[in-house]
C-alpha beads as a LAMMPS data file, in Angstrom:
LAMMPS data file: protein, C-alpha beads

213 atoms
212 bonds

1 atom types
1 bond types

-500.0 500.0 xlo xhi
-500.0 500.0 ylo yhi
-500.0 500.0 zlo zhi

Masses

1 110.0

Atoms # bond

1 1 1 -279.285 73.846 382.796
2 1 1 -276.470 75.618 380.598
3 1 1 -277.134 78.871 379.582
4 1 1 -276.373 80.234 376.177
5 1 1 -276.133 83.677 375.120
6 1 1 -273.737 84.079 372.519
7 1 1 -272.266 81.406 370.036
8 1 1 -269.110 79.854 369.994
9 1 1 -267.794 79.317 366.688
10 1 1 -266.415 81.887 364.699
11 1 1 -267.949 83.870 362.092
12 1 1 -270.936 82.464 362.989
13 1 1 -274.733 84.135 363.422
14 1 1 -277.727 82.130 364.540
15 1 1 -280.646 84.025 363.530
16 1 1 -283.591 82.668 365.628
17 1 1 -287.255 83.227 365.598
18 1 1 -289.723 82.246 369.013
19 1 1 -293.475 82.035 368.931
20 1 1 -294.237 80.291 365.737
21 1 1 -295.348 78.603 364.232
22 1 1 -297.614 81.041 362.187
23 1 1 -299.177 82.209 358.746
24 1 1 -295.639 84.079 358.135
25 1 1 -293.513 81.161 358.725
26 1 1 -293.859 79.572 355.548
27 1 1 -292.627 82.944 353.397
28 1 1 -290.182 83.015 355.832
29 1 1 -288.538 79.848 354.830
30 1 1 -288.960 80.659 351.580
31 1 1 -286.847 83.551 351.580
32 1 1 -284.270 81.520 354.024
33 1 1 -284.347 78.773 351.755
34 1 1 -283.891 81.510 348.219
35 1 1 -280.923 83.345 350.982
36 1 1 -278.893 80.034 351.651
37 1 1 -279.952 81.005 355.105
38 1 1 -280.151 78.383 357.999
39 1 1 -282.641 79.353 361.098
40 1 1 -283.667 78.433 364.627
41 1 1 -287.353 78.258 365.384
42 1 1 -288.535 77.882 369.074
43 1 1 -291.682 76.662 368.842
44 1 1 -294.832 76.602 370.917
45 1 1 -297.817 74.402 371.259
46 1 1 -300.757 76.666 371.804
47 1 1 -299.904 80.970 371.707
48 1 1 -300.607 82.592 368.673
49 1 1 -301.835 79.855 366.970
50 1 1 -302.215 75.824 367.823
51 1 1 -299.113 73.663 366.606
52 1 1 -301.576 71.521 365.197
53 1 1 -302.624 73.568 362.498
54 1 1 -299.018 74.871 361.011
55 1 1 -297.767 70.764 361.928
56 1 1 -296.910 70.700 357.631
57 1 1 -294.310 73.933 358.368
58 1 1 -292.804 72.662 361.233
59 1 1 -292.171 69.507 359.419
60 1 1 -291.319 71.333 356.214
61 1 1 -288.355 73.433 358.229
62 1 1 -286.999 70.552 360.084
63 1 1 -286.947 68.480 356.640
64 1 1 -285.109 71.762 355.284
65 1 1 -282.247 71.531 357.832
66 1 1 -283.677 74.504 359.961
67 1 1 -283.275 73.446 363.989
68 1 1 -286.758 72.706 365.921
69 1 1 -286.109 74.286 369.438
70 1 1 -288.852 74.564 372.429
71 1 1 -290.923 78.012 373.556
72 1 1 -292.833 75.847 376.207
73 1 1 -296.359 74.568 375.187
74 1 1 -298.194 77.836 376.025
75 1 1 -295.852 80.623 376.397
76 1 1 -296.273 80.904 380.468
77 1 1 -293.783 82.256 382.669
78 1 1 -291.534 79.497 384.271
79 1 1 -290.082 81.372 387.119
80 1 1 -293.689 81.297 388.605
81 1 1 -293.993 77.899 388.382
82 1 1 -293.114 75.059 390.449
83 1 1 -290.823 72.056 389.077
84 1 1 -294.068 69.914 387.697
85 1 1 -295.856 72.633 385.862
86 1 1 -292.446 73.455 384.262
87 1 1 -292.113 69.911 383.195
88 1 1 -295.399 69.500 381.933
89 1 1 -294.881 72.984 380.293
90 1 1 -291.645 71.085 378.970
91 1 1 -293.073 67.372 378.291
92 1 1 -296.342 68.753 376.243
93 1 1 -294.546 70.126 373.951
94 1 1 -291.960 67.784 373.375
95 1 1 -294.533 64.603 372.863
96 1 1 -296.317 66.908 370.375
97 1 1 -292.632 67.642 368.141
98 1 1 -291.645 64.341 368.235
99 1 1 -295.453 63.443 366.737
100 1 1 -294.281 65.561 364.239
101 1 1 -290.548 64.993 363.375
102 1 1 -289.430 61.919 365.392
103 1 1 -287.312 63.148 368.108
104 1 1 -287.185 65.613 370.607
105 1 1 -285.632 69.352 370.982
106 1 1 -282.287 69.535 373.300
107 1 1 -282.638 73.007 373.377
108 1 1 -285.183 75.853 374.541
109 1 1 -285.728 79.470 375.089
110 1 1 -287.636 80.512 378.673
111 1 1 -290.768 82.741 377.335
112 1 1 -289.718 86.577 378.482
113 1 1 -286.028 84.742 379.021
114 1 1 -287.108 84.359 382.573
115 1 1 -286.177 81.583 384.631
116 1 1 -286.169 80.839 388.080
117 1 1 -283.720 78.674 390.528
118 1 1 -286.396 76.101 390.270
119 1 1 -286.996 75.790 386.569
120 1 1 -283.046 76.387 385.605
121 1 1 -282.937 73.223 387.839
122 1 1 -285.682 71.130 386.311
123 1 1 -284.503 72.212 382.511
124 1 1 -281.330 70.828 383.855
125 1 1 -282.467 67.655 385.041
126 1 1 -284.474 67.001 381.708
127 1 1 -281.470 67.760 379.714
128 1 1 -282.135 70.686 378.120
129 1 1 -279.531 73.592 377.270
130 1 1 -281.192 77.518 377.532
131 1 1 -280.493 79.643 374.777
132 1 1 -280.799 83.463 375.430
133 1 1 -279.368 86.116 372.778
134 1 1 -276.977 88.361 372.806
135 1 1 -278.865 90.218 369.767
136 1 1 -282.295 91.571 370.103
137 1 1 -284.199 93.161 367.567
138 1 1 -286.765 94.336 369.690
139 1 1 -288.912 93.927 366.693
140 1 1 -292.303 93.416 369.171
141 1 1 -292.043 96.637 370.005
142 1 1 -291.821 98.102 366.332
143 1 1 -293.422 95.723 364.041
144 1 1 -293.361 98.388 361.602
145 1 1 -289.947 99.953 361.825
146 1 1 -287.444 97.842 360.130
147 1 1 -284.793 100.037 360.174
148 1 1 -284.893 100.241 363.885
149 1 1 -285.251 96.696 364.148
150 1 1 -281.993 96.620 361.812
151 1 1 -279.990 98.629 364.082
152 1 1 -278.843 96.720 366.870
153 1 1 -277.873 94.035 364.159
154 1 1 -275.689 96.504 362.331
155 1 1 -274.001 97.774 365.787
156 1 1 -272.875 94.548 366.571
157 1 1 -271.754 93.183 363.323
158 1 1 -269.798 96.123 362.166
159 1 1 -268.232 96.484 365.668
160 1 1 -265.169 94.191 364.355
161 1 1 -265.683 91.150 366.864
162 1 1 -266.100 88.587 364.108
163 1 1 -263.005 86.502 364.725
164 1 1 -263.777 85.921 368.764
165 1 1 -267.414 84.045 368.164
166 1 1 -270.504 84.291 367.171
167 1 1 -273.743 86.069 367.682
168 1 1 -277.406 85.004 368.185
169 1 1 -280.129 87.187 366.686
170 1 1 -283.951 86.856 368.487
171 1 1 -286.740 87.767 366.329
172 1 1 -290.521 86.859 366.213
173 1 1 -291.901 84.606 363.178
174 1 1 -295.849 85.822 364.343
175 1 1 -294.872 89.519 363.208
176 1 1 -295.206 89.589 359.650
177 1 1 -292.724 92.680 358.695
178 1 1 -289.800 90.377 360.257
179 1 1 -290.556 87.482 358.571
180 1 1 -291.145 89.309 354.596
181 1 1 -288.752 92.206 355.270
182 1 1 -286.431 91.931 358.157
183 1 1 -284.926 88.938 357.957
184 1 1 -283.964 89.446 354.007
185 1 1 -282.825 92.908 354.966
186 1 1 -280.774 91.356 358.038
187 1 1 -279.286 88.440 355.938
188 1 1 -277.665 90.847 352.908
189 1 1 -276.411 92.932 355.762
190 1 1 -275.232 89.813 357.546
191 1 1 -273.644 88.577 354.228
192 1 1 -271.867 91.779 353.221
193 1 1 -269.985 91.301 356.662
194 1 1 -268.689 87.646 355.545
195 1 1 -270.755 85.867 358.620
196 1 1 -272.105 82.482 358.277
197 1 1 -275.792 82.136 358.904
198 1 1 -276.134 78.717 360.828
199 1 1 -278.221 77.175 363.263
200 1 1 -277.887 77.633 366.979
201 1 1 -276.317 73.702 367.376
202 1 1 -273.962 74.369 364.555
203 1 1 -273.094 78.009 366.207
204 1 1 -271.846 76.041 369.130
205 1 1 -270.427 73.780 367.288
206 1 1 -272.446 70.845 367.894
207 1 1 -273.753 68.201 365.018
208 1 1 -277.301 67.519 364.101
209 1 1 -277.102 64.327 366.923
210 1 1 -276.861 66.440 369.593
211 1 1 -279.493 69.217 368.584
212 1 1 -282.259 66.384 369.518
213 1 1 -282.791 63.568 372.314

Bonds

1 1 1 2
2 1 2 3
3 1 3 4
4 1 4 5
5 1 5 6
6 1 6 7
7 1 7 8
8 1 8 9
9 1 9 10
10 1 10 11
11 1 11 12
12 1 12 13
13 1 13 14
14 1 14 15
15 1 15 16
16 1 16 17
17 1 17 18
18 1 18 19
19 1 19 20
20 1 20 21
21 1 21 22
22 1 22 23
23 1 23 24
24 1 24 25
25 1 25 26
26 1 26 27
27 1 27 28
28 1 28 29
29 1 29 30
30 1 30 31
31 1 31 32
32 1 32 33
33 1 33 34
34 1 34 35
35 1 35 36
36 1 36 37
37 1 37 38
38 1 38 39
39 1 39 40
40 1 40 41
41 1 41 42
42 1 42 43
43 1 43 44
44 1 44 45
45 1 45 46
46 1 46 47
47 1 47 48
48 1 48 49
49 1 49 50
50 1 50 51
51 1 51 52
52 1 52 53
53 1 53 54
54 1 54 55
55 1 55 56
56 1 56 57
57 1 57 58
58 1 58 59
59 1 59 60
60 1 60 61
61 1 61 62
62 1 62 63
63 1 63 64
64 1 64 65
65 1 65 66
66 1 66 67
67 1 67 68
68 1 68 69
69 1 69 70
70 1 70 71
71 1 71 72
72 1 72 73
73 1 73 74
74 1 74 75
75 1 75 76
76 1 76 77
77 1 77 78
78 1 78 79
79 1 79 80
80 1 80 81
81 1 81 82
82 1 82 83
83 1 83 84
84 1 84 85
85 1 85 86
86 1 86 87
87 1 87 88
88 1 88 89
89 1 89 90
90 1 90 91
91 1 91 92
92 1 92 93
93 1 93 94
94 1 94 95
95 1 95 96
96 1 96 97
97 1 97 98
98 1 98 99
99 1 99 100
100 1 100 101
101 1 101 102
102 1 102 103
103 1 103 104
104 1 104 105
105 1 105 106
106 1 106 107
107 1 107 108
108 1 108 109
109 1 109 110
110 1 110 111
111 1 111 112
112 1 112 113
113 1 113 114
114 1 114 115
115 1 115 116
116 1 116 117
117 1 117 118
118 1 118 119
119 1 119 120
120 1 120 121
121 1 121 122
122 1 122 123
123 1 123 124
124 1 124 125
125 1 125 126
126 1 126 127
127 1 127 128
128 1 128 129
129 1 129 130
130 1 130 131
131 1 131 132
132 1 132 133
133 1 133 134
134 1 134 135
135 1 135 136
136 1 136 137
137 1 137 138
138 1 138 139
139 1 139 140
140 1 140 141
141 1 141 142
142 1 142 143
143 1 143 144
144 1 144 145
145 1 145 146
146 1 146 147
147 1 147 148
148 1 148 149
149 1 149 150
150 1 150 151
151 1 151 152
152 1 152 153
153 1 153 154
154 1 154 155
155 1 155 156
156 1 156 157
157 1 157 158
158 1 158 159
159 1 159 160
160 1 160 161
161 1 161 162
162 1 162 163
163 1 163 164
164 1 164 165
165 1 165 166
166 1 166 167
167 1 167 168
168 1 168 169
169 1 169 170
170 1 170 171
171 1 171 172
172 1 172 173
173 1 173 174
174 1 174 175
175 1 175 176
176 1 176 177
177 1 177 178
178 1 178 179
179 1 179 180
180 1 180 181
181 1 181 182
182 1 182 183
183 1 183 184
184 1 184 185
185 1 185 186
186 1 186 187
187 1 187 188
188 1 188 189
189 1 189 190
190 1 190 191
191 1 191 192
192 1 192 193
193 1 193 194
194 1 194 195
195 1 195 196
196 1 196 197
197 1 197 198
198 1 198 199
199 1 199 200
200 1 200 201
201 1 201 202
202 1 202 203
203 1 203 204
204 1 204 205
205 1 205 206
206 1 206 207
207 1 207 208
208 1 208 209
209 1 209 210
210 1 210 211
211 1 211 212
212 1 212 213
């Protein structure tokens, strides 16, 4: 499978969220949707919370023009797993999105971004594209601290790269400081430096067809 870290187009910031969805995710797209602000979310089936019972947000940010990307069903490690686990990791997820919105995600984030030889290989061979970040917030391991989750957002964005790509932000949706006071925080920042907030296909460049099988 292709690996992603940073985007392509420039000017361009994907700000994505894994884990969801959860009871934040809703306010989140609120303040997205009040911001202008597109989002990735990489979903899972059963973590925090069971797909099944936040199915209304999932179809409420896909309707919004937010991308719908895969976390796995349960959040497991794939680089301990052997091809068919990571498929079925893969496959139960994606029969319970396209339940939900009609089609299937073309791209995915590896829980703990760790992959082995083995499930690079089967991601590859199911047509998936892995999307890492060259941003992180760290925000797990300060719910609490915005400003620290702020920083390595501010770092990169003021560093004066903006005309050689983009940049892809990873944040958590199930931690409810980044979903009702990072991510406006992050997007006035984001918007005082003049980037675009977008979703990860439209980082790369890509159009809605190709975000989906």
């Amino acid at each position: 499978a292709t690996i992603i870290t940073r985007c392509t187009a420039p000017g361009t910031i994907a700000l994505t969220y894994d884990d969801g969805p959860f009871k934040y995710t809703d306010e989140l797209l609120d303040i997205l949707k009040a911001k202008g602000a597109k989002a990735t979310f990489f979903i899972n089936g059963d973590n925090n919370a069971r797909l099944e019972d936040y199915d209304g947000v999932v179809k409420r940010a896909y309707r919004e023009g937010h991308q719908i990307a895969s976390h796995t069903w349960s959040h497991k490690d794939l680089s301990k797993m052997d091809a068919r686990h990571v498929r079925k990791e893969m496959t139960d997820l994606d029969n319970a999105i396209k339940a939900l919105i009609g089609v299937k995600p073309r791209y995915m984030r590896p829980p703990f971004g760790s992959l082995s030889t083995t499930a690079r290989r089967t991601l590859g061979a199911m047509g998936y594209n892995v999307v890492m970040w060259d941003i992180d917030t760290n925000d797990w391991r300060h719910p609490n601290d915005i400003d620290k989750s702020l920083r390595p957002i501010r770092k990169v964005i003021n560093s004066g790269y903006k005309e050689k790509g983009g940049h892809n932000i990873l944040m958590h949706d199930i931690i409810e400081k980044t979903a009702t006071m990072l991510t406006p925080r992050a997007i006035d920042l984001i918007k005082a430096r003049r980037f675009k907030m977008v979703t990860v296909g439209e980082c790369l460049g890509k159009p809605k067809s190709a975000w989906y099988r």
